[in-house]
C-alpha beads as a LAMMPS data file, in Angstrom:
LAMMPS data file: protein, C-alpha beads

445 atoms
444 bonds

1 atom types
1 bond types

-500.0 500.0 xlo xhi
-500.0 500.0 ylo yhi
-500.0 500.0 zlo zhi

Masses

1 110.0

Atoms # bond

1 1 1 0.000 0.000 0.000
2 1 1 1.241 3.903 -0.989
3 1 1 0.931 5.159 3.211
4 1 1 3.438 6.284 4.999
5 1 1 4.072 4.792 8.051
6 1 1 3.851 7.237 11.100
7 1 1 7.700 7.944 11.525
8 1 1 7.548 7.889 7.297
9 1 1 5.345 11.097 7.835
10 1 1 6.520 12.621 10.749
11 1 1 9.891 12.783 8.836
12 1 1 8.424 13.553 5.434
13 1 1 6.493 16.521 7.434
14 1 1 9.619 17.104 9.244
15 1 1 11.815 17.148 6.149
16 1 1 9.175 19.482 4.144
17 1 1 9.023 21.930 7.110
18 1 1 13.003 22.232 7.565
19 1 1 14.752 23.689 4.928
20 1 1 16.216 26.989 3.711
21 1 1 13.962 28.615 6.081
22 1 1 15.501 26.805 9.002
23 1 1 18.853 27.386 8.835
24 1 1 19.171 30.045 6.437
25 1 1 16.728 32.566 6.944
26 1 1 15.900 31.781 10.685
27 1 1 19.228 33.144 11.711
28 1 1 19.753 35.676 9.707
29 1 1 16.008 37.229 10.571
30 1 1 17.340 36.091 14.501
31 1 1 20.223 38.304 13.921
32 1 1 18.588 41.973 12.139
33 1 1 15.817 42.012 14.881
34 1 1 18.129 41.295 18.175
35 1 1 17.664 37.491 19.037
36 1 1 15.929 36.539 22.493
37 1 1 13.019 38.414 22.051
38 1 1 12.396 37.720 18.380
39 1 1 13.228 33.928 19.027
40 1 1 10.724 34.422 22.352
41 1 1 7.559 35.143 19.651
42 1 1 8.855 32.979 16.865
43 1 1 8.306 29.970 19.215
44 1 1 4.479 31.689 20.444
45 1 1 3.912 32.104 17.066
46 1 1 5.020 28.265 16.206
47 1 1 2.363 27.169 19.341
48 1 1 -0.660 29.243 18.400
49 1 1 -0.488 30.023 14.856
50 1 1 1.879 27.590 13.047
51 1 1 0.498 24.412 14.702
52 1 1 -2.964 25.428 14.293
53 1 1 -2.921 25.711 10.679
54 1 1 -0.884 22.676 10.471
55 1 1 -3.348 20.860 12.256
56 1 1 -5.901 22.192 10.078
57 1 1 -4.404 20.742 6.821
58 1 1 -3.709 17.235 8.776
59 1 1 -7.053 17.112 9.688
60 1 1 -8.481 17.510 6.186
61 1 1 -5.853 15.417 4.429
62 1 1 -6.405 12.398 7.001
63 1 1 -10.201 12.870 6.740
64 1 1 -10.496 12.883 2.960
65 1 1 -7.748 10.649 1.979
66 1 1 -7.684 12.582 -1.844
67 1 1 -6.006 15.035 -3.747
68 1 1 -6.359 18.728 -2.183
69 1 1 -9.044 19.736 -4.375
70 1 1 -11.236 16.449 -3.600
71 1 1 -10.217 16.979 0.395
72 1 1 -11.835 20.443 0.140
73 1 1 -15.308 18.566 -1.350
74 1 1 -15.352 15.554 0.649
75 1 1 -14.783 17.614 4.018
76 1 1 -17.407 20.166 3.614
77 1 1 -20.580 20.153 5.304
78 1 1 -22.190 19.775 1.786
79 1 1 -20.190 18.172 -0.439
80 1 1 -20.060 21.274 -2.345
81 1 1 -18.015 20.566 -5.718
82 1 1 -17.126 24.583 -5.659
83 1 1 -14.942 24.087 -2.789
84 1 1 -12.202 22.621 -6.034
85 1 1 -11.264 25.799 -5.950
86 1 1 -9.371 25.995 -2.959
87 1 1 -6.755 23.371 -4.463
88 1 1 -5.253 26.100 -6.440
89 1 1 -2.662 26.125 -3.403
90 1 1 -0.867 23.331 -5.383
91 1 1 0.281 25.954 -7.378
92 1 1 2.567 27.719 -4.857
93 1 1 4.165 24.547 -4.862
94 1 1 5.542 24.273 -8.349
95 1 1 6.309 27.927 -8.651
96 1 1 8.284 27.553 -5.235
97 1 1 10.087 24.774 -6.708
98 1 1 10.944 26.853 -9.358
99 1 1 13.423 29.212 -8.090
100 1 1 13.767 26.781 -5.055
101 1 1 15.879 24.223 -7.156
102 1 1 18.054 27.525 -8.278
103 1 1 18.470 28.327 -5.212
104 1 1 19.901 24.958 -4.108
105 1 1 22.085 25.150 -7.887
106 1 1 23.718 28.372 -5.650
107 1 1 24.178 25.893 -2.762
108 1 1 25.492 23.182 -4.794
109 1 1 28.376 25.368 -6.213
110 1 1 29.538 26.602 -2.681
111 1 1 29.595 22.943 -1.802
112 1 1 32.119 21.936 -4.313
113 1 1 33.794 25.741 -3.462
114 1 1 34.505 24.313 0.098
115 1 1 36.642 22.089 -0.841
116 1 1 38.822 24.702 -2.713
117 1 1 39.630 27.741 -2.284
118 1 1 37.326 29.827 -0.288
119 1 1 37.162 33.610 0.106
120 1 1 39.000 35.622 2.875
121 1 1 37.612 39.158 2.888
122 1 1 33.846 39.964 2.565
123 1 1 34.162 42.118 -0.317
124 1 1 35.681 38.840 -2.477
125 1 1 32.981 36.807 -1.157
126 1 1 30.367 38.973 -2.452
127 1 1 31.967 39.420 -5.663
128 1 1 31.970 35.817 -5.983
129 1 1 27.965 35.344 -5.288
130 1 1 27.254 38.341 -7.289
131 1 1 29.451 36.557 -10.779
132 1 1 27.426 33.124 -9.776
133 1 1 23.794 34.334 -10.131
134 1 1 24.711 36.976 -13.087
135 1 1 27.148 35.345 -14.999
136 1 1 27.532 32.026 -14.754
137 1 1 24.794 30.301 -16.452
138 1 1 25.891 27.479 -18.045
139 1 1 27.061 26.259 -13.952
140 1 1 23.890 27.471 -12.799
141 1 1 21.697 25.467 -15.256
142 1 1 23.159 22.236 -14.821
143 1 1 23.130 22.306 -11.380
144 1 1 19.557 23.281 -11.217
145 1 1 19.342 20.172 -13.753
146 1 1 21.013 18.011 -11.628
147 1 1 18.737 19.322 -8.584
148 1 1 15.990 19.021 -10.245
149 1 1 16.729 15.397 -12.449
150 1 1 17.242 14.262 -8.341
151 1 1 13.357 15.408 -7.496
152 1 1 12.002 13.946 -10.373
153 1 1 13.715 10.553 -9.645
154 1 1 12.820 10.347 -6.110
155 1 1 9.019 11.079 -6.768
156 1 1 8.509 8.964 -9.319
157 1 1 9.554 5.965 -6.908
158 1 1 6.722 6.853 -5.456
159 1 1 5.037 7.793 -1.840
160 1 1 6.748 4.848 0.279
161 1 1 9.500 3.760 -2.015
162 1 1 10.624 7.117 -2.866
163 1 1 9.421 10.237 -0.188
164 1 1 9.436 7.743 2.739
165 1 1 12.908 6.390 1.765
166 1 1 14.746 9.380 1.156
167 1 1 13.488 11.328 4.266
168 1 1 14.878 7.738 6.762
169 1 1 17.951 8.258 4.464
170 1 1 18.083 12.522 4.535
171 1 1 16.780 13.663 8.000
172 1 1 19.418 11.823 10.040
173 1 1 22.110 12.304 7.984
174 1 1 20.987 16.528 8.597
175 1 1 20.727 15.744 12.182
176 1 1 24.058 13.774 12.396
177 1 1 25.736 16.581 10.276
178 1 1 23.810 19.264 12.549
179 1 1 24.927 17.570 15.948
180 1 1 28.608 17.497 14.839
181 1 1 28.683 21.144 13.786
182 1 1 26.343 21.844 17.003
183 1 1 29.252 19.563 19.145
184 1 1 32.189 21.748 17.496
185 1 1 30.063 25.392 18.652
186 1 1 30.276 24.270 22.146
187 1 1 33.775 23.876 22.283
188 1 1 34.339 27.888 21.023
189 1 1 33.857 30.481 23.888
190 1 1 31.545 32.236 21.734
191 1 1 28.786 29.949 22.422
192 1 1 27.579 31.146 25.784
193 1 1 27.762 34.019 23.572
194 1 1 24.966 32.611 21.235
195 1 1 22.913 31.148 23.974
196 1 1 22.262 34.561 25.609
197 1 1 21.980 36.256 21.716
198 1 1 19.355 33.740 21.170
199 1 1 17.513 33.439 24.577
200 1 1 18.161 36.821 26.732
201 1 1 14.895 38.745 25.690
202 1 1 15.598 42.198 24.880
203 1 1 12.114 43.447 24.294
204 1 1 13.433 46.684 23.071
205 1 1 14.347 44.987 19.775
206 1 1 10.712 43.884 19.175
207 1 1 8.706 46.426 17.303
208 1 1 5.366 45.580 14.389
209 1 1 7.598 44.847 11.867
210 1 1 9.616 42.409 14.064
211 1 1 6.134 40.364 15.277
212 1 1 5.269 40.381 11.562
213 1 1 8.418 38.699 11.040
214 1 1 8.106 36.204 13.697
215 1 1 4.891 35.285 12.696
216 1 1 5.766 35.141 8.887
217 1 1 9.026 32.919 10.135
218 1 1 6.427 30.527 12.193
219 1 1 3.949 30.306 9.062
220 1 1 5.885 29.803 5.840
221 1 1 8.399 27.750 8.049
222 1 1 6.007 24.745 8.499
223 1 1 5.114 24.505 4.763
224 1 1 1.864 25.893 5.102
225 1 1 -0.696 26.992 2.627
226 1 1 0.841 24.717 -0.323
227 1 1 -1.212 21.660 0.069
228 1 1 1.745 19.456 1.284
229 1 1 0.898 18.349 4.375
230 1 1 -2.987 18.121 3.328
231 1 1 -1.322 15.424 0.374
232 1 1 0.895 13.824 3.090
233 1 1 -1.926 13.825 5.418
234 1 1 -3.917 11.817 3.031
235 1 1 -0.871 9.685 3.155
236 1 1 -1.557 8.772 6.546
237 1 1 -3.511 5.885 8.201
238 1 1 -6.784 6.910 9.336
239 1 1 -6.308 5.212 12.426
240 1 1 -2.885 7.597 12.971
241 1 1 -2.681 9.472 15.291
242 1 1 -2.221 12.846 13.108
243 1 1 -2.532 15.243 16.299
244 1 1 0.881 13.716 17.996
245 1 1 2.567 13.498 14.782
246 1 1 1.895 17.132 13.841
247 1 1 3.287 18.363 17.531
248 1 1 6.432 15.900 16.610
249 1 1 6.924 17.947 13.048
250 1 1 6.621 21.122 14.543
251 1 1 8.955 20.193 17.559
252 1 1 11.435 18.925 14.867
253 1 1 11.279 21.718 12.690
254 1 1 11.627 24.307 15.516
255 1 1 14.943 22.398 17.207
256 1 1 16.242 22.740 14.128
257 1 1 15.791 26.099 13.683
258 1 1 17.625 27.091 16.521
259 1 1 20.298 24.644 16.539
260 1 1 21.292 26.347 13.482
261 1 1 20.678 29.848 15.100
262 1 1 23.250 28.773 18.042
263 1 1 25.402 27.049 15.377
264 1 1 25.990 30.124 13.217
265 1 1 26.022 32.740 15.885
266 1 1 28.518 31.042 17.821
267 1 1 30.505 30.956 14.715
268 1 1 29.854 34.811 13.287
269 1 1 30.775 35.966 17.316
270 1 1 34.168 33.811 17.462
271 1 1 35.275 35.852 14.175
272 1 1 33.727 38.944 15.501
273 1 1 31.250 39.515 13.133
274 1 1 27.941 41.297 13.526
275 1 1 25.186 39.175 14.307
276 1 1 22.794 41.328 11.932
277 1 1 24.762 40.142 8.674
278 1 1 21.263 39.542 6.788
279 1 1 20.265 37.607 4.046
280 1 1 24.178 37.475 2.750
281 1 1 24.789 35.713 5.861
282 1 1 25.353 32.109 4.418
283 1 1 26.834 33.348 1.248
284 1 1 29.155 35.955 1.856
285 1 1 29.599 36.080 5.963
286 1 1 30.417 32.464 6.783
287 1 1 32.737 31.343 3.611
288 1 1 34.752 34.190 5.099
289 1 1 34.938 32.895 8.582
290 1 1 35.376 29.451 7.535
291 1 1 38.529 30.336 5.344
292 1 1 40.095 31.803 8.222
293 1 1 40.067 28.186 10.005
294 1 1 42.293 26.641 7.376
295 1 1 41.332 22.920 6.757
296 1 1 39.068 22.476 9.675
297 1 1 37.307 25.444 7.763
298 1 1 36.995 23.392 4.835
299 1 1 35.812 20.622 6.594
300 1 1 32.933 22.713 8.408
301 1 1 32.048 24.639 5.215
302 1 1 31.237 21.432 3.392
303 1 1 29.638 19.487 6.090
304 1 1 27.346 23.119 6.597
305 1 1 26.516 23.373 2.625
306 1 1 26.090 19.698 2.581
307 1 1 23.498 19.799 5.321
308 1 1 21.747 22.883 3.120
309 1 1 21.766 20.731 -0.156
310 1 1 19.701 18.015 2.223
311 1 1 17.468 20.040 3.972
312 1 1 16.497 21.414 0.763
313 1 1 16.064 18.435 -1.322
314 1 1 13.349 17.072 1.210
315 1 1 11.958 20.398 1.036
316 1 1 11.585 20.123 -2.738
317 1 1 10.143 16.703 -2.713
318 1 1 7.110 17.456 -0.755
319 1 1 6.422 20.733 -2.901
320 1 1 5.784 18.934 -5.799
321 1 1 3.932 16.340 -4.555
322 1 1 0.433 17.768 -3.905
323 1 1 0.258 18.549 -7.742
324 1 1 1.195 15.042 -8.490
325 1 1 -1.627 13.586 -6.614
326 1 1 -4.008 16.375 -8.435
327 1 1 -3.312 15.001 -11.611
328 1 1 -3.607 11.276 -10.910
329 1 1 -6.634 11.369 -8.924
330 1 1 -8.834 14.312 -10.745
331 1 1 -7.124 12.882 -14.111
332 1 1 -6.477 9.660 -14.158
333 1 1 -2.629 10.222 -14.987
334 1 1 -0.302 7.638 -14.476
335 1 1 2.823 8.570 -11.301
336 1 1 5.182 8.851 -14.574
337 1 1 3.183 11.147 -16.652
338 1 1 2.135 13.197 -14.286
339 1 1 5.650 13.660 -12.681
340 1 1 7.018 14.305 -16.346
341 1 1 4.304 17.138 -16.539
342 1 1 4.930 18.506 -13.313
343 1 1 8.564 18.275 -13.541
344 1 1 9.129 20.116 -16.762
345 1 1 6.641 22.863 -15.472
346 1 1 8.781 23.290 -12.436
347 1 1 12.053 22.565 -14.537
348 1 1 11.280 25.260 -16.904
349 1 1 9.923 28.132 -15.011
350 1 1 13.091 27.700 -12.590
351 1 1 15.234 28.089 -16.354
352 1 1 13.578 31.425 -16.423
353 1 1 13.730 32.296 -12.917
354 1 1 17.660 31.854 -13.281
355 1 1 17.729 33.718 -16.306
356 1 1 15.858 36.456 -14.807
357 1 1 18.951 37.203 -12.377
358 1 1 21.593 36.925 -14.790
359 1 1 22.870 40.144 -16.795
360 1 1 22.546 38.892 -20.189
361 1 1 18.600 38.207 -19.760
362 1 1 17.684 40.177 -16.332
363 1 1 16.118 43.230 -18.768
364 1 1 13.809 40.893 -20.996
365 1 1 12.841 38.898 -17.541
366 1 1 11.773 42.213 -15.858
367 1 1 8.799 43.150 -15.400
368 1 1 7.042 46.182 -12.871
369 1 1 10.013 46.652 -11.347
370 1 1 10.632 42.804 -10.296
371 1 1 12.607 39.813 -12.057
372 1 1 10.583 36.767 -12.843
373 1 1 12.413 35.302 -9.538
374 1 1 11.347 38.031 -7.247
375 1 1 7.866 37.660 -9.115
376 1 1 7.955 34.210 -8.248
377 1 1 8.886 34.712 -4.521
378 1 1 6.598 37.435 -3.833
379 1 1 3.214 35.518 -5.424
380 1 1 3.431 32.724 -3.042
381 1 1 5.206 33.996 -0.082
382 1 1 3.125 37.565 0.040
383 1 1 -0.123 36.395 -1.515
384 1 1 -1.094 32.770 -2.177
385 1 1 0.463 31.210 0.776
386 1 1 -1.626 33.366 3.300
387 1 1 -4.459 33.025 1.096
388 1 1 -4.510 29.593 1.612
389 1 1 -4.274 29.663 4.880
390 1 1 -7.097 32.122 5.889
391 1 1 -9.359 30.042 2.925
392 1 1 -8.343 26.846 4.738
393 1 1 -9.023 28.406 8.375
394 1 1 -12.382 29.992 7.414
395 1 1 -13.364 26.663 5.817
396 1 1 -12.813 24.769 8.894
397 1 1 -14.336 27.114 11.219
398 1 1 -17.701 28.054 9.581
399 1 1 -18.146 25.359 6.679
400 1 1 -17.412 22.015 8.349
401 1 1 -19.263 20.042 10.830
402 1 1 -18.159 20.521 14.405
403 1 1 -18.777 16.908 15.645
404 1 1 -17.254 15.430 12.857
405 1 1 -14.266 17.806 13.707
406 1 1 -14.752 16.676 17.197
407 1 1 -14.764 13.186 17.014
408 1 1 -11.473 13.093 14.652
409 1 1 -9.994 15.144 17.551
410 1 1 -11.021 13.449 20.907
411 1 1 -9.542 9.984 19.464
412 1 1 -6.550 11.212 20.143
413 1 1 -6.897 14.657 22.818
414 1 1 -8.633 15.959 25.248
415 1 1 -12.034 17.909 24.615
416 1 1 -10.444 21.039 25.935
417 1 1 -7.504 21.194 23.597
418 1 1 -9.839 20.253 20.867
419 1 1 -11.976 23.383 22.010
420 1 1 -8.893 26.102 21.940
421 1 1 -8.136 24.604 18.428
422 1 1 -11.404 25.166 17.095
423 1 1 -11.659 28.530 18.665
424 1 1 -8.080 29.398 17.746
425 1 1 -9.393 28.153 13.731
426 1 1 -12.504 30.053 13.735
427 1 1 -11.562 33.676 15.349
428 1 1 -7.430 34.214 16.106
429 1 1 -5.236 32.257 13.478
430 1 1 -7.232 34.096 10.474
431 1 1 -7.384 37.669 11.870
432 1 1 -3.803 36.955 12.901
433 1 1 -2.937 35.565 8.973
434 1 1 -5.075 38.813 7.423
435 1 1 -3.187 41.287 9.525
436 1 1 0.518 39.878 8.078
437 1 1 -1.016 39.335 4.391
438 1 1 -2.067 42.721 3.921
439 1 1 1.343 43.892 5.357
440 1 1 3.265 41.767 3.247
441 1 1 1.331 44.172 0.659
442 1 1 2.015 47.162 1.635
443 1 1 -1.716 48.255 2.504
444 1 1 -0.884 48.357 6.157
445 1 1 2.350 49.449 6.341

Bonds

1 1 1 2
2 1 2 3
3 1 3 4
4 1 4 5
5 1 5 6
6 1 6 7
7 1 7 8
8 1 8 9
9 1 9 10
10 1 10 11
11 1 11 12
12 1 12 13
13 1 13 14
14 1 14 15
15 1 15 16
16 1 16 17
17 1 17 18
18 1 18 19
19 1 19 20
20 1 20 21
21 1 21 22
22 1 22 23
23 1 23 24
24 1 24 25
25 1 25 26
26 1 26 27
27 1 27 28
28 1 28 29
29 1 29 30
30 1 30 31
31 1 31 32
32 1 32 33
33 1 33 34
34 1 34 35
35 1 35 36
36 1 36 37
37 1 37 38
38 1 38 39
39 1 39 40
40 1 40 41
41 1 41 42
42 1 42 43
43 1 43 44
44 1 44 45
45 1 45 46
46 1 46 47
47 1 47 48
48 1 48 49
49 1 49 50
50 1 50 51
51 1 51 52
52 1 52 53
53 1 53 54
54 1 54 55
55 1 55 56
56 1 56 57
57 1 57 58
58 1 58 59
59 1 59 60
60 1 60 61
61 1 61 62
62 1 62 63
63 1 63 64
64 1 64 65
65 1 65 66
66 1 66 67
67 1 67 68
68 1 68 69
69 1 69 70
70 1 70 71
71 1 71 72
72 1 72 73
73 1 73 74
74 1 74 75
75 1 75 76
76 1 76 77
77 1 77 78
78 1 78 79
79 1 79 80
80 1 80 81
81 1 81 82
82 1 82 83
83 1 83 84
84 1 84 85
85 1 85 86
86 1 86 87
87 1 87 88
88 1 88 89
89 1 89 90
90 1 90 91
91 1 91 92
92 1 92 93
93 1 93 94
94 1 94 95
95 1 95 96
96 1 96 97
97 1 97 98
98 1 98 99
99 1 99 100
100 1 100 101
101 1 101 102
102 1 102 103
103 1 103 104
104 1 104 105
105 1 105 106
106 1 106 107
107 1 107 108
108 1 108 109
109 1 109 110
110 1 110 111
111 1 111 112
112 1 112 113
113 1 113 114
114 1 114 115
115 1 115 116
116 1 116 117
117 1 117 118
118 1 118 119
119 1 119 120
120 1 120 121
121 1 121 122
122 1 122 123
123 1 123 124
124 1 124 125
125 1 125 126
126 1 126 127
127 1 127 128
128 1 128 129
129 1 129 130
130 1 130 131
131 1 131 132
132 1 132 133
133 1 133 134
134 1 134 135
135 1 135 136
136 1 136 137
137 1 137 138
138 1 138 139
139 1 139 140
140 1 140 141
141 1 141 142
142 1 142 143
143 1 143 144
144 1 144 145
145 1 145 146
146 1 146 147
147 1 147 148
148 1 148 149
149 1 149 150
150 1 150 151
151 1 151 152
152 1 152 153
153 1 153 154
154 1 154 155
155 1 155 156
156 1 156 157
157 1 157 158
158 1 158 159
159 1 159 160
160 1 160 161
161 1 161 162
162 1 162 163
163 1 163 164
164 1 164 165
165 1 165 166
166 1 166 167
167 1 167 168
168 1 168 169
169 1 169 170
170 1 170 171
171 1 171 172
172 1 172 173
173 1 173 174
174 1 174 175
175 1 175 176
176 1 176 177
177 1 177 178
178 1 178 179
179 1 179 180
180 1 180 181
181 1 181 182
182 1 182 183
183 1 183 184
184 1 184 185
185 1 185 186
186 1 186 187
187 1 187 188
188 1 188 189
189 1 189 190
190 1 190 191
191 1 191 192
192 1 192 193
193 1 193 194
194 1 194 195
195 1 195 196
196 1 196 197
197 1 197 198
198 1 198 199
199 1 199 200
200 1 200 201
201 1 201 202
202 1 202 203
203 1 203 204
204 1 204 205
205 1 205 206
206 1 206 207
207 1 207 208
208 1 208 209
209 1 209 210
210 1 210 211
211 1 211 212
212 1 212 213
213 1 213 214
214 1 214 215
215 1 215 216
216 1 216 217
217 1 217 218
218 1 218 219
219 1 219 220
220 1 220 221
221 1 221 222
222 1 222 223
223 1 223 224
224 1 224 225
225 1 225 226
226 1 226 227
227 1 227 228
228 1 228 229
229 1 229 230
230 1 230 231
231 1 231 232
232 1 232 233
233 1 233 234
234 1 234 235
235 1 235 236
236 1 236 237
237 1 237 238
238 1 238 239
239 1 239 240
240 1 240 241
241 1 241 242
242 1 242 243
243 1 243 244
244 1 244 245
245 1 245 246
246 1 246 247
247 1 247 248
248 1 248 249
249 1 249 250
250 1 250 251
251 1 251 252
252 1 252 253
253 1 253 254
254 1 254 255
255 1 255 256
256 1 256 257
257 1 257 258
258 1 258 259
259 1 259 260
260 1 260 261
261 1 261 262
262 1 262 263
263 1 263 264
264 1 264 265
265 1 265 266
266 1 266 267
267 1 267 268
268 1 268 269
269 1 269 270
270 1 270 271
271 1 271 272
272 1 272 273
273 1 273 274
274 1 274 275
275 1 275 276
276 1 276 277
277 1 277 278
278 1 278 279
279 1 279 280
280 1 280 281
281 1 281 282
282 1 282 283
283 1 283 284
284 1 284 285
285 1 285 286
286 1 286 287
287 1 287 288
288 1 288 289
289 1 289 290
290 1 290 291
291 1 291 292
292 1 292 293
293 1 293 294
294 1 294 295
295 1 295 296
296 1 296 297
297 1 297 298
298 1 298 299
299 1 299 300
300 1 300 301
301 1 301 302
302 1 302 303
303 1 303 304
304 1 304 305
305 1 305 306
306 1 306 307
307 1 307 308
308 1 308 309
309 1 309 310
310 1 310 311
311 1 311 312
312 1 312 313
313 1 313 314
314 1 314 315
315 1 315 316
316 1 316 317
317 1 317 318
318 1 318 319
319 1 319 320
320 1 320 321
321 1 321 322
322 1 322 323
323 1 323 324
324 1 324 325
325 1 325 326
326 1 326 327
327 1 327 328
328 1 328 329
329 1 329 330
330 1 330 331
331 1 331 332
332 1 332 333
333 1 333 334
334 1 334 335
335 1 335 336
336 1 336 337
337 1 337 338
338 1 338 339
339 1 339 340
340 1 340 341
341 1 341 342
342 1 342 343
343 1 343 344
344 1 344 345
345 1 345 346
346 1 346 347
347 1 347 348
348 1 348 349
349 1 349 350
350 1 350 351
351 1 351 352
352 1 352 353
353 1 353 354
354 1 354 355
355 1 355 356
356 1 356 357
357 1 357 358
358 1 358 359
359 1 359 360
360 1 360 361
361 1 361 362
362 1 362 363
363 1 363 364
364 1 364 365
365 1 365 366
366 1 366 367
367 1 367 368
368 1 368 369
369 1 369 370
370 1 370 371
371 1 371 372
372 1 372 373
373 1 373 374
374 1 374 375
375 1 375 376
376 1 376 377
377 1 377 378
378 1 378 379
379 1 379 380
380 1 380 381
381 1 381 382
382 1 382 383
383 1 383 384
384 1 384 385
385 1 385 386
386 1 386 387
387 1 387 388
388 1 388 389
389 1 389 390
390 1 390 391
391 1 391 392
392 1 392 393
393 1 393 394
394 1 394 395
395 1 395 396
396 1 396 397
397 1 397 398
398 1 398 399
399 1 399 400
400 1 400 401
401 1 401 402
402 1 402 403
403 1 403 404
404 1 404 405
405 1 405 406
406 1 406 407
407 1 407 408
408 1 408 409
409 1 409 410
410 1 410 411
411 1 411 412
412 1 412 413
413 1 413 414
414 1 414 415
415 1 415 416
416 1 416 417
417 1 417 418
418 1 418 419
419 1 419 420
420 1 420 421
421 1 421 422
422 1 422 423
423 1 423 424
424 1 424 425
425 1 425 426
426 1 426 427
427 1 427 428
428 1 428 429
429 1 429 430
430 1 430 431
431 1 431 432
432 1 432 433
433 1 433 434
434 1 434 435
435 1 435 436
436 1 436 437
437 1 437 438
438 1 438 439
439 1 439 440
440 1 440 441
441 1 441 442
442 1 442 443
443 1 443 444
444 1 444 445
């Protein structure tokens, strides 16, 4: 049978949820708004708003057992065949996989940097990661081939064979590779350094844009809002115990996080860097540092972009997943055919989203103001992503039944955690959502 098994999810969930996010952009957001208090919210915002979604898509997948479209149908009160609509979230998926697989292309040439020569002043590094992206195309494409050839391969093995596989395989390799680089912090005496960075609270630092940030961090960290863990959800036994397993991903995903926040700080405040070194951070900052620790440099800097390349591969599996299942179960497409489909969609768009950043094609790739990689980026981070959400929230709080909510709850918690869910579904989590979408336009700001 296709299921996973319930450590085959949790680590599937796990491995979609940690990714770039975790120990790229975590720290470096850590960093620009002053650590213990941001990190303090980030982890509220995880609790009450990040788990609550995630329950909400875990609840729907399990229930409905289908493709995200179907799961909408077959969970409403009325079976209404409108509610299709809301599967348009499998889009943000494919478009994120897009520039995602570039992205890793970046990653994938700074591994096989590490184990040259790596840059010693900031002003080379950045040099460096400014030719990669603008000029070097013919690198850049066939690594995002060779990212990309990788995704393709491991979903067309299918759910248990291929997604279940590669996450037992992936996950504690990152964890291994995490705990060694974690093991080497504590022996530098800038890591007591990085524990009170990360957990002194310094309210001072925390201002609207900083909560927004938080609770942006907590959302998009969990892969929310792009119909993965609805598909891998469906994935699941209905007899599995979807609650436990979704506190598990979210206490995975979260460790992460800030092992790689104590990691990295403990390793930008032994060189004496600033903390606040943004989103250059894993690009430009730490090649720097790590050159100036000769071969044990090395030695970190692959292990670190190693750890990256993995993170992000099970990141990219789950994203294209949900539109997988779409076509095979509203289409009747084969695994193969509709992973060919899906792949050179992804494959193709991600051609132009490199394009769009090099010098020799940015112009013709430009459009308002934005490359077709920013464009990418900002449609499914700043509008379809929180759409999603508040759609999915709003559905589950005023267009499902209650009991049947209940009862899918109480077989595995209490009625009183079931009852700050719902309420948490139905009045918080979506205000909450609206209030950061409608920043992340501009219309509050």
């Amino acid at each position: 049978m296709n299921k996973f098994s319930r450590i085959g999810f949790i680590l599937a969930a796990a491995g979609s949820a940690v990714g770039l996010g975790n120990i790229w952009k975590f720290p470096y957001v850590t960093g620009e708004y002053g650590g213990g208090a941001f990190v303090l919210v980030y982890l509220l915002a995880i609790l009450f708003i990040g788990l609550t979604v995630f329950l909400a898509e875990a609840v729907i997948g399990q229930n409905a057992q289908s493709d995200v479209a179907t799961s909408f149908v077959k969970t409403s009160k009325t079976k209404n065949e409108n509610w299709k609509f809301a599967g348009f979230m499998i889009i943000s998926g494919l478009l994120i996989l897009s520039f995602y697989s570039v992205v890793l292309g970046w990653i994938l040439d700074y591994v096989i940097t590490s184990f040259s020569a790596l840059p010693t002043e900031a002003s080379v590094a950045g040099a460096a990661f400014e030719k990669l992206i603008s000029d070097d195309i013919g690198n850049l494409i066939v690594y995002h081939t060779l990212i990309a050839g990788t995704v393709i391969f491991i979903v067309l093995k299918g759910v248990k064979a291929g997604i279940e596989k590669i996450n037992l395989i992936l996950m504690p390799l990152l964890g291994i590779i995490l705990a060694g680089l974690l093991i080497y912090a504590l022996t530098l005496d800038s890591f007591s350094q990085a524990v009170s960075f990360m957990f002194s609270p310094d309210f001072s630092k925390i201002n609207g844009d900083a909560l927004l940030a938080a609770l942006g961090q907590a959302f998009f960290t969990l892969s929310l809002g792009v119909g993965t863990i609805m598909t891998y959800s469906a994935s699941l036994p209905k007899e599995a115990n979807f609650v436990k397993s979704s506190f598990y991903v979210a206490l995975v995903d979260t460790t992460i996080a800030i092992i790689a926040g104590l990691i990295i700080f403990s390793f930008l405040f032994e060189a004496g860097a600033p903390s606040a070194a943004g989103p250059g951070l894993v690009f430009i900052s730490l090649p720097v540092i790590f050159s100036g620790w000769g071969v044990l440099g090395q030695v970190i800097a692959v292990s670190f972009f190693v750890a990256l390349v993995f993170a992000g591969i099970t990141s990219a599996v789950s994203m294209i997943e949900p539109s997988l299942k779409f076509f095979i179960e509203r289409f009747g497409f084969t695994r193969r055919k509709a992973t060919i489909l899906c792949g050179s969609i992804f494959y193709g768009l991600g051609i132009v989203a490199l394009l769009s950043m090099s010098k020799a094609y940015g112009a013709e790739l430009t459009f308002f103001g934005k490359n077709a990689f920013d464009w990418m980026d900002f449609m499914t981070s700043s509008i379809m992503m929180p759409l999603a959400a508040i759609i999915t929230c709003i559905f589950l709080g005023y267009f499902v039944d209650k009991q049947m909510l209940q009862e899918k709850f109480t077989k595995h918690t209490s009625v009183a955690v079931f009852n700050i869910w719902y309420s948490l579904i139905r009045y918080v989590v979506p205000i909450a959502i609206i209030i950061l979408f409608l920043n992340k336009l501009g219309i509050l700001s």
